[in-house]
C-alpha positions as CSV (number, residue, x, y, z in Angstrom):
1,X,0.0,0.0,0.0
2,X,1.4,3.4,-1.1
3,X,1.5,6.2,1.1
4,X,-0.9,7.8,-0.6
5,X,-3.3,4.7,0.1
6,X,-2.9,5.1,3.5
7,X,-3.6,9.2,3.9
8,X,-6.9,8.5,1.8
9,X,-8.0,5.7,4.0
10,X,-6.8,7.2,7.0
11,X,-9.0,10.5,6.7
12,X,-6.4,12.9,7.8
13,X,-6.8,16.6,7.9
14,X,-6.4,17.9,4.2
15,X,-3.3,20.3,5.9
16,X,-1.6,16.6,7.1
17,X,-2.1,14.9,4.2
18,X,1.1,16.1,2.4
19,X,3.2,14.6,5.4
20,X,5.0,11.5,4.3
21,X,3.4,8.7,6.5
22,X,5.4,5.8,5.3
23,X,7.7,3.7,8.2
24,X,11.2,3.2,7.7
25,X,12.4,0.0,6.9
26,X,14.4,-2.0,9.6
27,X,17.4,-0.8,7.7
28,X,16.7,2.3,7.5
29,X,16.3,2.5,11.6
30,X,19.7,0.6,12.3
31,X,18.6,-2.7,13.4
32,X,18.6,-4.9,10.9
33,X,21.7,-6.9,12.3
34,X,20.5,-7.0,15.4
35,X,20.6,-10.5,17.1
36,X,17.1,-10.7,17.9
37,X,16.7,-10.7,14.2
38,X,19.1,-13.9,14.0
39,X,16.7,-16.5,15.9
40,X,12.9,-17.6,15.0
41,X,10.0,-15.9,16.0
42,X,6.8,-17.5,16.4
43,X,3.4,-15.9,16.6
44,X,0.2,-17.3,17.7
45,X,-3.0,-15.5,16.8
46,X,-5.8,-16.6,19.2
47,X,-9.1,-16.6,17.9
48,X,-7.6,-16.2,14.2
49,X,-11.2,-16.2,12.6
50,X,-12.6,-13.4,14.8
51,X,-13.3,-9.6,13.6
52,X,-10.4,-7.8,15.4
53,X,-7.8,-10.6,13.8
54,X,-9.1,-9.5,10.7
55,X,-9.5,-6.3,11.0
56,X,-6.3,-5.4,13.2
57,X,-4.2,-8.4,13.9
58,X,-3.2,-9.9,10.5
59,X,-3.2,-6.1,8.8
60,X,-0.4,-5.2,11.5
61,X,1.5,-8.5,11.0
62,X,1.5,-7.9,7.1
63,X,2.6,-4.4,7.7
64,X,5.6,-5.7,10.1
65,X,6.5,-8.2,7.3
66,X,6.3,-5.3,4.8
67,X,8.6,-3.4,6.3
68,X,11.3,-5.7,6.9
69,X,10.7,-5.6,11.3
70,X,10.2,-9.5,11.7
71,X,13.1,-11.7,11.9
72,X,12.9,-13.8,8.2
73,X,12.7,-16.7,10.1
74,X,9.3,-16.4,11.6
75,X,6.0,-18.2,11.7
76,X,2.6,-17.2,12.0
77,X,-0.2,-19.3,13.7
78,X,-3.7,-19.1,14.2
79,X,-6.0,-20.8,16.5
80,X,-10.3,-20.4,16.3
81,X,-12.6,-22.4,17.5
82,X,-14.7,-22.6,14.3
83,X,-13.7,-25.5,11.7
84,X,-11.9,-24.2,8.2
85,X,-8.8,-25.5,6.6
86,X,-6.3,-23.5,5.3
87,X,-7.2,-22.8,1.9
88,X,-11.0,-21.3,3.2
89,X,-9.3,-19.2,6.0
90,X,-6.8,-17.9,3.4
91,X,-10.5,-16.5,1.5
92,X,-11.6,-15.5,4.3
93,X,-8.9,-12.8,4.7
C-alpha cells in the first residue's frame, strides 16, 4: 500500500495529508543486524477467525512483514474455534 493509500484511507486533515506517512524499513532504523533478528520468532494468533484478527491483527502483522521488522525466520499461527482448513481461512482474509 502506497502512502498515498494510506492518507486516503486514513482521513487525515487535508493540511496533514502532504506529510509523508510511510515507516522506515528496519534498515533504515539501524537494526537490521541486530541478534534478535538472528533466531525464529513465532506468533500465535488466538481466535484467528474473529473480527479484530481480521480487521487489526493480521493487517499489522503484514505491515511488520512489509517493512522488513520480523526476523525472516518467523511463523505465524492461528487458533479459532470454528472449523476451516487452510485454503477457506486464506479466503476468508
Amino acid at each position: 500500500m502506497t502512502c498515498e493509500m494510506r492518507r486516503s484511507m486514513c482521513g487525515l486533515p487535508c493540511e496533514l495529508k502532504g506529510l509523508d506517512l510511510a515507516a522506515p524499513t528496519a534498515e533504515e532504523m539501524g537494526f537490521d543486524k541486530e541478534s534478535f533478528r538472528e533466531g525464529m520468532l513465532s506468533v500465535t494468533v488466538l481466535g484467528a477467525s474473529g473480527d479484530l484478527a481480521k480487521k487489526e491483527t493480521f493487517p499489522a502483522l503484514l505491515d511488520l512483514y512489509a517493512h522488513n521488522y520480523l526476523p525472516p525466520q518467523v511463523a505465524i499461527v492461528g487458533y479459532a474455534r470454528s472449523k476451516q482448513d487452510s485454503a477457506a481461512f486464506r479466503e476468508w482474509l
